[in-house]
C-alpha positions as CSV (number, residue, x, y, z in Angstrom):
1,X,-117.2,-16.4,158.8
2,X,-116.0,-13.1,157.0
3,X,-113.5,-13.5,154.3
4,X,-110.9,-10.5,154.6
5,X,-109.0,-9.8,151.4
6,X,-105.8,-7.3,151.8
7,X,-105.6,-4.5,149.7
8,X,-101.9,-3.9,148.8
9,X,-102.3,-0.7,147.9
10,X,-102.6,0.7,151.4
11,X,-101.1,-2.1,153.3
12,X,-97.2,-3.2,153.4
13,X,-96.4,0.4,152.3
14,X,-93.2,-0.8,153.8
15,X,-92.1,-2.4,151.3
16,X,-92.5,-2.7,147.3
17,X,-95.7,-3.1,146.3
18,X,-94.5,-6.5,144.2
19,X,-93.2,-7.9,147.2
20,X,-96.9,-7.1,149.6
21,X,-97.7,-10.4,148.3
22,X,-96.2,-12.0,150.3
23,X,-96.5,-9.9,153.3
24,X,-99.9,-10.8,152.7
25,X,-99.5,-14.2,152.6
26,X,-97.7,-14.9,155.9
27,X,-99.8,-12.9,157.7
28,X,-102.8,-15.1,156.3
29,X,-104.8,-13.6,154.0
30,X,-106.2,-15.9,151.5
31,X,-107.0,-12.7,148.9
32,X,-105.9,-9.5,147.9
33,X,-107.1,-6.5,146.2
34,X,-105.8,-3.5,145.4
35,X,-106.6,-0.3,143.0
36,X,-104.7,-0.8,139.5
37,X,-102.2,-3.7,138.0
38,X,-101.5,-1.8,134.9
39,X,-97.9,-0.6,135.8
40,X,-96.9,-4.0,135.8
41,X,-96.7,-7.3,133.8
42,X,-99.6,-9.6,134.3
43,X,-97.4,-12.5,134.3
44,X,-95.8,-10.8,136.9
45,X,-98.9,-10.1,139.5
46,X,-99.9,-13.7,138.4
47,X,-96.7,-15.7,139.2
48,X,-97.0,-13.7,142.9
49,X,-100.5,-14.6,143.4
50,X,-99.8,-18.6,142.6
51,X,-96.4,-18.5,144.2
52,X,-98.1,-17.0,147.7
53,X,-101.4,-18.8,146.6
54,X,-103.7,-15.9,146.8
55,X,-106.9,-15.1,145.5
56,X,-107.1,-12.1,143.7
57,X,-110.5,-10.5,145.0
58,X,-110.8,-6.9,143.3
59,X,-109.7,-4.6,141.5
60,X,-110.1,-1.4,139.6
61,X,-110.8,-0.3,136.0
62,X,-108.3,2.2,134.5
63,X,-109.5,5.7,136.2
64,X,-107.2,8.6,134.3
65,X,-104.5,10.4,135.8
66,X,-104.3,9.6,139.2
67,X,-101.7,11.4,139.9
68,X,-103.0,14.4,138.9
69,X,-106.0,13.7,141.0
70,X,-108.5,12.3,138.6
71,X,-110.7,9.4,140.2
72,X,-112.7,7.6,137.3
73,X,-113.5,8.8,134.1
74,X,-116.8,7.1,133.5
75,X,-119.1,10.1,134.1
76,X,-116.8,12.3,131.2
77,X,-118.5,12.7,128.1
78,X,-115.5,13.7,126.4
79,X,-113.7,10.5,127.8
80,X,-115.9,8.0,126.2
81,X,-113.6,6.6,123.8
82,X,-111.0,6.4,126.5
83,X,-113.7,4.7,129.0
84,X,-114.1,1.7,126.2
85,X,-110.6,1.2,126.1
86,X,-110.2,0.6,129.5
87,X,-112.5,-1.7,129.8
88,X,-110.4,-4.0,127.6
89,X,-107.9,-3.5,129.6
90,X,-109.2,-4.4,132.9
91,X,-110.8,-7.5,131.7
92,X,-107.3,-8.6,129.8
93,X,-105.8,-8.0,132.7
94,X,-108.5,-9.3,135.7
95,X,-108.8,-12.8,133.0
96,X,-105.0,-12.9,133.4
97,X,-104.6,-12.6,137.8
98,X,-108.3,-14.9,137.9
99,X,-110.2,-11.9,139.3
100,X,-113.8,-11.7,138.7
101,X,-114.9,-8.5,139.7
102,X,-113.9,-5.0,138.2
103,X,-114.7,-1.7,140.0
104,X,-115.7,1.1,137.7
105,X,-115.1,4.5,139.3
106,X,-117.3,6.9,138.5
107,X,-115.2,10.6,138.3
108,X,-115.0,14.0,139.6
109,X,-117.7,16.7,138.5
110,X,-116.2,18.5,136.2
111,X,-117.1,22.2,135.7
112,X,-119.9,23.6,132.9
113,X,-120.8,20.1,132.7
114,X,-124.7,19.5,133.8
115,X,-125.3,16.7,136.2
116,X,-128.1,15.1,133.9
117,X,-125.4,14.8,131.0
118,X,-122.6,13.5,133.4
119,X,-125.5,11.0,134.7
120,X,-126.9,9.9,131.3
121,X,-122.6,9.2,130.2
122,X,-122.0,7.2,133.3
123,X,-125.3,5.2,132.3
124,X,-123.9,4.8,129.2
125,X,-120.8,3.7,130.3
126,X,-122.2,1.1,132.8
127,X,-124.0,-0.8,130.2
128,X,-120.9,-1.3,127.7
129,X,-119.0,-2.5,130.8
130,X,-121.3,-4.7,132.2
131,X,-121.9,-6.4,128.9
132,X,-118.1,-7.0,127.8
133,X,-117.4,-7.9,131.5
134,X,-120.1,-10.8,131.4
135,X,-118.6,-11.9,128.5
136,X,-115.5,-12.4,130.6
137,X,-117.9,-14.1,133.5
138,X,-116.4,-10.7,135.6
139,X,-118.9,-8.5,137.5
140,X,-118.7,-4.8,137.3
141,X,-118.8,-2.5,140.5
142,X,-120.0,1.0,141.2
143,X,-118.6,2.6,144.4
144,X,-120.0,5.5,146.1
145,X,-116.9,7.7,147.5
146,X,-117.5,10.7,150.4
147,X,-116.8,13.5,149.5
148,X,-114.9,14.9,152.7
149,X,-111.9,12.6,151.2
150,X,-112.6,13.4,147.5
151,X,-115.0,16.6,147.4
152,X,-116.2,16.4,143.4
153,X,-116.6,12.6,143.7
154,X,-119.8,12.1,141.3
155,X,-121.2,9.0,143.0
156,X,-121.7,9.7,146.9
157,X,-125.0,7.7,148.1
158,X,-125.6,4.1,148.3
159,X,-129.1,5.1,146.8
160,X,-127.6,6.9,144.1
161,X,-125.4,3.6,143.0
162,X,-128.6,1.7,143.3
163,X,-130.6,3.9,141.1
164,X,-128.0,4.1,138.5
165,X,-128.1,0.2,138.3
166,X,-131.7,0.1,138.1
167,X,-131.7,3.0,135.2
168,X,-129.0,0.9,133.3
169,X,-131.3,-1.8,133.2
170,X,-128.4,-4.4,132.3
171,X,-127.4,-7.6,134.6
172,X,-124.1,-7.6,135.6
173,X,-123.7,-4.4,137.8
174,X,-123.4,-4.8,141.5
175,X,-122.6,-2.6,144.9
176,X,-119.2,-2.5,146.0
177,X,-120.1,-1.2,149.7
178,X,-117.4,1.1,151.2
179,X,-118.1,1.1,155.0
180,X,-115.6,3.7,155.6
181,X,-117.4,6.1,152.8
182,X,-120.8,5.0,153.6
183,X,-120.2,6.2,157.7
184,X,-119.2,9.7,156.4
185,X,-121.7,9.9,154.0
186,X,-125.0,8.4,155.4
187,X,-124.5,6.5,158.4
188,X,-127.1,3.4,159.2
189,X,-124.6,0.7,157.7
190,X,-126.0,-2.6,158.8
191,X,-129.8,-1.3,157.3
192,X,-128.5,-0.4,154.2
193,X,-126.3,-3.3,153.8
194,X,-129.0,-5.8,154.6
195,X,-131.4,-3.9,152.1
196,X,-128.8,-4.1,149.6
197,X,-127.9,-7.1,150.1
198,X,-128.7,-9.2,146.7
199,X,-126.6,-6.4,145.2
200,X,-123.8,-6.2,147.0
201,X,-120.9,-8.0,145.8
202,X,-118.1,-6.4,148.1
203,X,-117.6,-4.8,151.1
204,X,-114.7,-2.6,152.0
205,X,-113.6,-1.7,155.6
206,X,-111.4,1.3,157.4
207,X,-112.3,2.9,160.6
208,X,-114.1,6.4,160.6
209,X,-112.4,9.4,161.1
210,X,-109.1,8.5,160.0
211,X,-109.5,5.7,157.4
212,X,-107.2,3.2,159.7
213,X,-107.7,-0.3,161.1
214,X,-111.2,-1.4,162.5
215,X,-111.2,-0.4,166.1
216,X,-109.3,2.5,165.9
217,X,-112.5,5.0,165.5
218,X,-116.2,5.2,165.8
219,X,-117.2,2.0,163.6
220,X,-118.3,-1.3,166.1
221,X,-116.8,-3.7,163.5
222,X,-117.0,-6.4,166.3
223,X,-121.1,-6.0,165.4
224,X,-120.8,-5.5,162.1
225,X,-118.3,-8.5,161.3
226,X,-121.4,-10.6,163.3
227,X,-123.7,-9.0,161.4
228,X,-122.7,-9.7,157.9
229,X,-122.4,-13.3,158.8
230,X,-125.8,-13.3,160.2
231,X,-127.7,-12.1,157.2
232,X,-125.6,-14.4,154.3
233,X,-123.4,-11.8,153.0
234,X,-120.8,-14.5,150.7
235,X,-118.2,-11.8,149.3
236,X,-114.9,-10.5,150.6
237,X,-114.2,-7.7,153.0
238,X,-111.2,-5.8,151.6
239,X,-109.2,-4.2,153.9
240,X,-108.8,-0.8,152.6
241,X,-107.1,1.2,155.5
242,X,-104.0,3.4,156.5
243,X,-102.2,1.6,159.0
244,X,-101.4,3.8,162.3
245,X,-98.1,3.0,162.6
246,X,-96.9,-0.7,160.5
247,X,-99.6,-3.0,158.9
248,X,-98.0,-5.8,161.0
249,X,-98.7,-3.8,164.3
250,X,-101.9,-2.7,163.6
251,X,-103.3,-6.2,162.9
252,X,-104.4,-7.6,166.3
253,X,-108.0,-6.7,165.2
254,X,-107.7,-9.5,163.1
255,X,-106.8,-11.9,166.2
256,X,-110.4,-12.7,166.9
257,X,-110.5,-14.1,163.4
258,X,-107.3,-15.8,163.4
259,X,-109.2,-19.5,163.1
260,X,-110.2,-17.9,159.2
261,X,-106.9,-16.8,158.4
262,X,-104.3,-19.4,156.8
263,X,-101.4,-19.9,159.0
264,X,-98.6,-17.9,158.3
265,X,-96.8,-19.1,155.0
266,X,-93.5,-20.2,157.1
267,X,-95.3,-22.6,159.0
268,X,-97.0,-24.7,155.9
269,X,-94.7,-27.0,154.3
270,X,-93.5,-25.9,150.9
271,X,-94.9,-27.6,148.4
272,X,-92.1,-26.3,145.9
């Protein structure tokens, strides 16, 4: 059965993000994700996910100034130094929470750039990862983002990701498959998962247009859910979505799946 991990940087917007825990938690999910831990302690993210005994599923290397709308920095050429550095930072922090899987955004196109040089940097970049994370036994991630949401996104095709892997040539680099992206960008999402499938290591899920919960849009997540179980797929689906209205009332998707889900945290006995 499919594995859904919430990721707390969309959902329980209601409340602090150091609190979405254990939102989480009594709701059932058994994991979590979200985009960055670095604004915070890692004892801190680490006493939450043992307290509410979560699993921490995913997340992402440092990726610039978000704020100022940089997504990734691993295509850059001048960022390379900055790139490295990160990476000892997500893996001091992923060893810390128990997460074993970093996702390395790739970057916006910068201008008077050329696309071979950004290519041949994010290459580059993608081997030094993947060989400090397997020190660390964590698997690095490329996404492919559309680019209706984020127009200068470097990395938009599932095929693109996959040829990028095979150029690297290093073990240690895996799919994360964005079903949300992937619908804008190409469409045909159980094919390409299922010829992707030895590479894929996680799947993320929002419905299409929108970005909100499965069954609020054009996605048959009914099928696909089926699907993904069908053909062996092992990893985590991360819900990465913009409730409607509350995460809590938009959940009855999950209802069908509610045998999967832990019961809610205030119906276990504490065992502390």
């Amino acid at each position: 059965m499919p594995k859904f991990a919430a990721n707390l940087s969309m959902l329980y917007g209601e409340v602090d993000f150091i609190d979405r825990f254990e939102c989480a938690s009594r709701a059932g999910f058994r994991g979590v994700e979200f985009w960055f831990p670095y604004a915070f302690e890692k004892n801190t993210i680490a006493d939450r996910l043992k307290k509410w005994e979560l699993v921490q599923v995913l997340h992402n290397l440092p990726a610039g100034d978000w704020e100022r709308g940089e997504r990734g920095i691993a295509c850059l050429p001048d960022r390379i130094g900055e790139f490295q550095d990160g990476v000892g930072k997500g893996i001091e922090y992923a060893s810390a929470l128990g997460c074993n899987q970093l996702n390395c955004l790739a970057g916006n196109i910068p201008g008077g750039v050329p696309l071979d040089k950004l290519r041949t940097t994010f290459i580059e970049n993608v081997r030094f990862a993947a060989k400090h994370l397997a020190e660390a036994n964590i698997k690095l991630l490329l996404e492919s983002i559309n680019t209706r949401d984020v127009p200068r996104f470097f990395l938009t095709h599932t095929q693109q990701a996959v040829d990028i892997i095979e150029d690297a040539n290093v073990e240690n680099v895996f799919l994360q498959y964005d079903i949300y992206h992937m619908q804008i960008m190409e469409g045909d999402l159980t094919a390409t998962i299922e010829h992707n499938l030895s590479r894929i290591a996680h799947l993320q899920i929002a419905d299409s247009p929108g970005r909100h919960e499965p069954g609020t849009g054009e996605i048959n997540y009914d099928f696909i859910f089926s699907f993904v179980d069908r053909v062996g797929y092992q990893g985590w689906l991360g819900c990465e979505y913009n409730p409607v209205t509350t995460t809590e009332a938009g959940l009855s998707w999950l209802t069908p799946y509610a045998d999967i889900l832990l019961p809610p945290r205030d119906r276990r006995a504490e065992t502390r």
